[in-house]
C-alpha positions as CSV (number, residue, x, y, z in Angstrom):
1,X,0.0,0.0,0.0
2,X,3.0,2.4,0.7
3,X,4.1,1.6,-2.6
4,X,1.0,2.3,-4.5
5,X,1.0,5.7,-2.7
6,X,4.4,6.8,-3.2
7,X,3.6,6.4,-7.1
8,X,0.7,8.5,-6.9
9,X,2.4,10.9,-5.1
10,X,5.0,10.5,-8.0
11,X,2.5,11.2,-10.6
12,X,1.2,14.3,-9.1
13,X,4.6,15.1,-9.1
14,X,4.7,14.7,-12.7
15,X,1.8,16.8,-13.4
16,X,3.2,19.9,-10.9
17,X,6.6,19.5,-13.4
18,X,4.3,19.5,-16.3
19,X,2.6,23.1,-15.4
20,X,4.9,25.2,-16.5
21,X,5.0,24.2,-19.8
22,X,1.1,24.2,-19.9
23,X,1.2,28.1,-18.6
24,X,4.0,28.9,-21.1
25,X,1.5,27.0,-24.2
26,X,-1.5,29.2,-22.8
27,X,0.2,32.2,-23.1
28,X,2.0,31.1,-26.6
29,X,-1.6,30.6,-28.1
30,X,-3.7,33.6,-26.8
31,X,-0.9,36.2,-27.1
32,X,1.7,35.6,-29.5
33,X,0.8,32.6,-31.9
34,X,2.5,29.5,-32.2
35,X,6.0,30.5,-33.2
36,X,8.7,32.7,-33.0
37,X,11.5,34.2,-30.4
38,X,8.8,35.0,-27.6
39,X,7.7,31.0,-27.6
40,X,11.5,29.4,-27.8
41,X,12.1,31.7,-24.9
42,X,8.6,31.1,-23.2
43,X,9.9,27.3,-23.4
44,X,12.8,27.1,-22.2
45,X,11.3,29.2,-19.2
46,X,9.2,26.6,-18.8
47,X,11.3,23.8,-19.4
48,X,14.1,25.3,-16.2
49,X,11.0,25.9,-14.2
50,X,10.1,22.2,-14.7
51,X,13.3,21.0,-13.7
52,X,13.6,22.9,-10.8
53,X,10.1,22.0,-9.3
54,X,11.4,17.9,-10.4
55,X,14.2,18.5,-8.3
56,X,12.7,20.0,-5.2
57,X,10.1,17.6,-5.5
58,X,12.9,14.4,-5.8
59,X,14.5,16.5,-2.7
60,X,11.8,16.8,-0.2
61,X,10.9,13.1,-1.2
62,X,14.7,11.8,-0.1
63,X,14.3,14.3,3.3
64,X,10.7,13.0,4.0
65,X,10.4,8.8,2.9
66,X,13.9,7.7,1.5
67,X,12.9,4.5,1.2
68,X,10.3,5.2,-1.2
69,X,12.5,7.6,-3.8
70,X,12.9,5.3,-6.6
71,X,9.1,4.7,-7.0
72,X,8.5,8.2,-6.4
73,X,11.1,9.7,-8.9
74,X,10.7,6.5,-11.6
75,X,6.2,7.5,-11.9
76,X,7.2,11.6,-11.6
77,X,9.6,11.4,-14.1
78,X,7.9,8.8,-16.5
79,X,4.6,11.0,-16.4
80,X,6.8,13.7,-17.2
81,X,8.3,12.5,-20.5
82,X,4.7,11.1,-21.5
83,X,3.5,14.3,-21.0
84,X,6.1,16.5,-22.7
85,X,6.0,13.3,-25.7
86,X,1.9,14.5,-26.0
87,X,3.1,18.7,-25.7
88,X,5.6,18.0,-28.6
89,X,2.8,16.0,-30.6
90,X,0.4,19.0,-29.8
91,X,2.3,22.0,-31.1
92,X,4.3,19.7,-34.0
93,X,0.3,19.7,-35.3
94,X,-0.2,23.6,-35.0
C-alpha cells in the first residue's frame, strides 16, 4: 500500500513538473501565436521551471520517505516525459 501511494504521489509530481510548460502553451496561443522568439524563450522558461520544481520535488521526497524515492522519482519522471512526448505532438500539429 505504501508503494502504491508513493507512485501517486510521484504522478502528481509529474503533473506539478508538467505546469509550466502548460502556462507557457496558454500564453503562446492567446498572445503571440505558435512560433517565434517569444515561444523558444517562453519554453525554455518553462522547461528550467520544470526542472527545478522535479528537483525540489525528488528533494523533499529523499528528506521525508527515503525509502520510497525510486518509486517516487521513476512515476514523476515517466509522467513527465509522457507528457512532454503528448506537448511535442500537440504544437508539432499547429
Amino acid at each position: 500500500m505504501d508503494m502504491a501511494l508513493a507512485i501517486i504521489t510521484g504522478f502528481v509530481g509529474g503533473v506539478i513538473g508538467v505546469t509550466p510548460f502548460w502556462f507557457a502553451y496558454r500564453v503562446m496561443r492567446d498572445q503571440m501565436g505558435t512560433g517565434g522568439l517569444p515561444g523558444i524563450g517562453l519554453g525554455v522558461m518553462a522547461m528550467v521551471t520544470s526542472f527545478i520544481l522535479m528537483a525540489i520535488e525528488i528533494v523533499i521526497c529523499r528528506l521525508l520517505a527515503a525509502t520510497y524515492l525510486l518509486p517516487f522519482s521513476i512515476s514523476a519522471i515517466g509522467f513527465f516525459i509522457v507528457a512532454m512526448l503528448v506537448y511535442t505532438a500537440t504544437l508539432m500539429r499547429r
